[in-house]
Steps between C-alpha positions, in 0.01 A plus 500: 500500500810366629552155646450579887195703400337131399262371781675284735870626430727514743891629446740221572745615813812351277460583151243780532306306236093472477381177689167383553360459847389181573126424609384472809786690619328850587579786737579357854392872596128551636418162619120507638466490809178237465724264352793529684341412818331219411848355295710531796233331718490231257875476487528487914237228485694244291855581605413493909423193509809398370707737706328400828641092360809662458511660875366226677730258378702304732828571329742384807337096461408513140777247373345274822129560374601431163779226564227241655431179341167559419560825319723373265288231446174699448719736234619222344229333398310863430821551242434144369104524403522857384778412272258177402180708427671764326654205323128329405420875438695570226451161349114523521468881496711601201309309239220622642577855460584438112184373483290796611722738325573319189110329454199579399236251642144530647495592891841632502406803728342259719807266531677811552327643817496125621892452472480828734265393721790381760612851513160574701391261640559428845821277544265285739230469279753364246633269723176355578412437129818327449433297826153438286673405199800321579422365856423134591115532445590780219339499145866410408662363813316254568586373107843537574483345816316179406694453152850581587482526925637904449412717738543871490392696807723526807771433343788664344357493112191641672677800594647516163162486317343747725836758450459457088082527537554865627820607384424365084273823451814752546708273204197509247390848555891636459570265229166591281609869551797462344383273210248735397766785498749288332471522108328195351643560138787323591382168609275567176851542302615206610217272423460643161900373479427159563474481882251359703276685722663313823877594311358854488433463861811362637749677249345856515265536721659416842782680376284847477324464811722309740528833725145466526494115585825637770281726681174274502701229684658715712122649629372136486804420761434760682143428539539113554768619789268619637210325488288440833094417487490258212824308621384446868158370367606301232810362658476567858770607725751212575869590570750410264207347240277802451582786751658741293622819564186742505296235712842447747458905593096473573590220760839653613289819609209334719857340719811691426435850327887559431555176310148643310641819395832313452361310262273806359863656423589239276185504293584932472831432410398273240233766397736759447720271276160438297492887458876567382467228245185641365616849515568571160176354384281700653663728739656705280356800297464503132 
């Protein structure tokens, strides 16, 4: 049998050579008609949106809409406390992730689905448990309050806390992934060579998975950008202290719809920038 008679074998169009085909690439001939349908359907139904944004965009005044005062202002401070929570994020979020892919203790499956928990829960319901927590009358608030006169809500640390409550689950979930694919013999080499497990940590394992810790800040970002229900009921909607960028578009829309999609352009924009500097992460195929 001769080397393009082995499954999978294609001839190579430069050296005539046997190649193999790579999976999940098969005939693009004969495409059923049952699942064509419903894939272009789905395709119109998330791109349409966005193309009717794209249409109805007031193009002639957007440097006006988006050279206001308050704009600036709201995207400022939306660029400030997403940096900040991705910022308490990683701090927090990374040891975390060594710990549920590196440990073995009891209940670490249910420490697991609770570090995810953000990820479905309603962003209002998780503003109103930090509001619970952290408020004046909180279980923790009130502590804070009394011993040290802090207070979190409605204010700009509010809106911090509430970005890094829902946008920590996208860190630790892409961090784990890529500890548990990363090989543990080396940390293991270098403890048997004197190092300490923290050594280990800092000198090779950031190293190997720092792509990984790249793209979980960069989704955390993105989702703390972002972030509307837990922000406006943790820390309100005050201009220039807590109305950010998400929460400036809901009230632009109910007085001036063109500042609202305006402002909906710069939050696409920044969307699409999330997308080319995850694309060859995930969007490319293996």
């Amino acid at each position: 049998m001769t080397p393009l008679d082995k499954p999978g074998a294609v001839a190579s169009p430069r050296t005539g050579r046997p190649r193999r085909r790579r999976a999940g690439t098969g005939s693009r001939r004969g495409v059923p008609l049952p699942l064509l349908l419903p894939g272009l359907l789905a395709l119109a139904f998330l791109l349409l949106p966005l193309l009717a944004l794209l249409v109805r965009a007031p193009w002639r005044t957007l440097p006006e809409q988006l050279g206001s005062g308050e704009v600036w202002q709201a995207l400022q401070l939306s660029l400030i406390s997403a940096t900040a929570a991705t910022a308490v994020s990683l701090v927090l979020g990374v040891p975390l992730a060594w710990l549920l892919a590196r440990t073995d203790f009891p209940g670490r499956g249910l420490v697991r689905a609770l570090v995810t928990l953000p990820l479905v829960l309603p962003p209002v319901v998780g503003g109103v448990a930090l509001l619970l927590a952290l408020g004046r009358n909180g279980v923790i608030g009130q502590w804070l309050d009394a011993s040290f006169g802090i207070t979190l809500p409605f204010t700009t640390t509010g809106v911090v806390i509430a970005e890094a409550f829902v946008a920590m689950p996208f860190l630790v979930i892409s961090v784990e992934g890529t500890l548990r694919a990363a090989d543990p013999r080396y940390e293991e080499a270098a403890t048997t060579l004197g190092a300490s497990r923290f050594t280990a940590f800092r000198r090779v394992t950031l190293p190997l998975i720092a792509p990984g810790i790249a793209a979980g800040a960069v989704l955390a970002w993105a989702r703390a950008l972002g972030e509307f229900g837990a922000t406006i009921t943790f820390a309100g909607n005050f201009p220039g202290r807590t109305q950010t960028m998400p929460l400036s578009v809901y009230l632009a829309l109910q007085n001036d719809p063109e500042a609202a999609i305006a402002l909906s352009l710069v939050l696409l924009t920044v969307s699409i920038a999330v997308l080319a500097a995850l694309r060859d992460r995930w969007m490319t195929t293996p």
